[in-house]
C-alpha positions as CSV (number, residue, x, y, z in Angstrom):
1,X,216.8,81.6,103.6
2,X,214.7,78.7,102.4
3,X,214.2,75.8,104.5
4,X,213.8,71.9,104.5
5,X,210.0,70.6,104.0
6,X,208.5,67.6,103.3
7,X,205.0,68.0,101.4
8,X,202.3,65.2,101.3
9,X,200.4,65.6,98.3
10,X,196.8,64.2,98.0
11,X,194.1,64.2,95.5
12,X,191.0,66.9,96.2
13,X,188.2,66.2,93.6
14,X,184.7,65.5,95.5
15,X,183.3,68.0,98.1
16,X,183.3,65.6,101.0
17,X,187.2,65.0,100.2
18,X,188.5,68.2,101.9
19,X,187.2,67.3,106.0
20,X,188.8,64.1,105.2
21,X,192.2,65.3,103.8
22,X,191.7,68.0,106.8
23,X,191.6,65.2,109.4
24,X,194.7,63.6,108.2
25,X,196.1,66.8,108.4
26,X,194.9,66.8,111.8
27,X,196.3,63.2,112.6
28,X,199.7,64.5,111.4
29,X,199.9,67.2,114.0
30,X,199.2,64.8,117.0
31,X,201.7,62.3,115.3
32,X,204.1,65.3,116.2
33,X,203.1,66.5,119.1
34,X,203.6,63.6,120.7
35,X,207.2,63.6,123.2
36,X,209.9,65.4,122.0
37,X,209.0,66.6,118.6
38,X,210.8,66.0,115.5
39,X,208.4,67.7,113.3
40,X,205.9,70.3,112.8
41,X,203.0,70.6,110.5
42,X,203.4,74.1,109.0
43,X,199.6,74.2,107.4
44,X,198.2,73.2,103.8
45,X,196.5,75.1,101.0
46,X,194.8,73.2,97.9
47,X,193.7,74.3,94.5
48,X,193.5,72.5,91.0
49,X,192.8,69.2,92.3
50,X,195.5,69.0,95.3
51,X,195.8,69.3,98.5
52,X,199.5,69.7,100.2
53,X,200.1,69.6,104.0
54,X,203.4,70.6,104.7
55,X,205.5,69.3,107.4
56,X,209.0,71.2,108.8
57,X,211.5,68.9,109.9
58,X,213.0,69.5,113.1
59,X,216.2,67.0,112.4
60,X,217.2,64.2,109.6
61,X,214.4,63.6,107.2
62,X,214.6,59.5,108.4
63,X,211.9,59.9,111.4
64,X,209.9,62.3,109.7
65,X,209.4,59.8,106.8
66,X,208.8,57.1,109.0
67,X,206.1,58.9,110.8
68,X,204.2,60.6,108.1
69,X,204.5,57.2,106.1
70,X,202.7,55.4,109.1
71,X,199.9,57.8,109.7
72,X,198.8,57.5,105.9
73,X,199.1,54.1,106.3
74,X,196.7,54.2,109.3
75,X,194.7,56.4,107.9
76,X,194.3,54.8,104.4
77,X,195.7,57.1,102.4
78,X,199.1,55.6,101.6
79,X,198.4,54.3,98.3
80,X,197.3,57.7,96.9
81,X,200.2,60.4,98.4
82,X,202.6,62.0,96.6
83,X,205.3,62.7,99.5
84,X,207.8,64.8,98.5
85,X,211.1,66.7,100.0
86,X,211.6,70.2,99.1
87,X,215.1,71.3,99.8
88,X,216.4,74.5,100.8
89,X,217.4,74.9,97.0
90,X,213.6,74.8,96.0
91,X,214.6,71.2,94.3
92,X,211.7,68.6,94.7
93,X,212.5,65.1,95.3
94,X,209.6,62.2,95.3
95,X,210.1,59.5,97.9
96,X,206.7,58.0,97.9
97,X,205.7,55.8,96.6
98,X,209.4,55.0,95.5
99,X,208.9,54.3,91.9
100,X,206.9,57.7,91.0
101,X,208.3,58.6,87.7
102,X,205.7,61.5,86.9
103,X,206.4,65.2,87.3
104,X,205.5,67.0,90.7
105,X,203.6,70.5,90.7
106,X,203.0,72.2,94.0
């Protein structure tokens, strides 16, 4: 049975991008370790310009969206994610930035 995710989608186009999309990667999982955790990061992959680090809720989506949406803020990379919810019925649903009217492809 498919579960809840949340995916934070970011841009991968120069060599030098991928430590730092790794590090925010890296800045999510202490945002979740941290007390009683709400969250886990479940990994990443990246391909045709992308890079997706997927996060497992643990509970409601409210705190996870709070969190992720703070530690892109800190570490600057707010403006250019693509955060999305993947329900368990494989639908995608874009909640940042709020107005996104594009298409999202995993």
């Amino acid at each position: 049975m498919a579960q809840n995710q949340l995916i934070v989608q970011l841009s991968l186009s120069e060599t030098d991008d991928y430590d730092r999309l790794v590090a925010v990667e890296d800045s999510l999982i202490q945002a979740f370790a941290q007390r009683r955790p709400f969250a886990e990061v479940d990994g990443h992959d990246s391909g045709q310009g992308r890079f997706n680090i997927f996060i497992r809720p643990l509970g409601t989506w409210q705190p996870v969206l709070e969190r992720v949406e703070a530690v892109l803020k800190l570490r600057g990379v707010l403006k250019e994610a693509l955060v999305v919810k993947r329900l368990a019925s494989e639908k995608y649903v874009v909640v940042w930035p709020k107005d996104y009217a594009g298409a999202f492809e995993l």
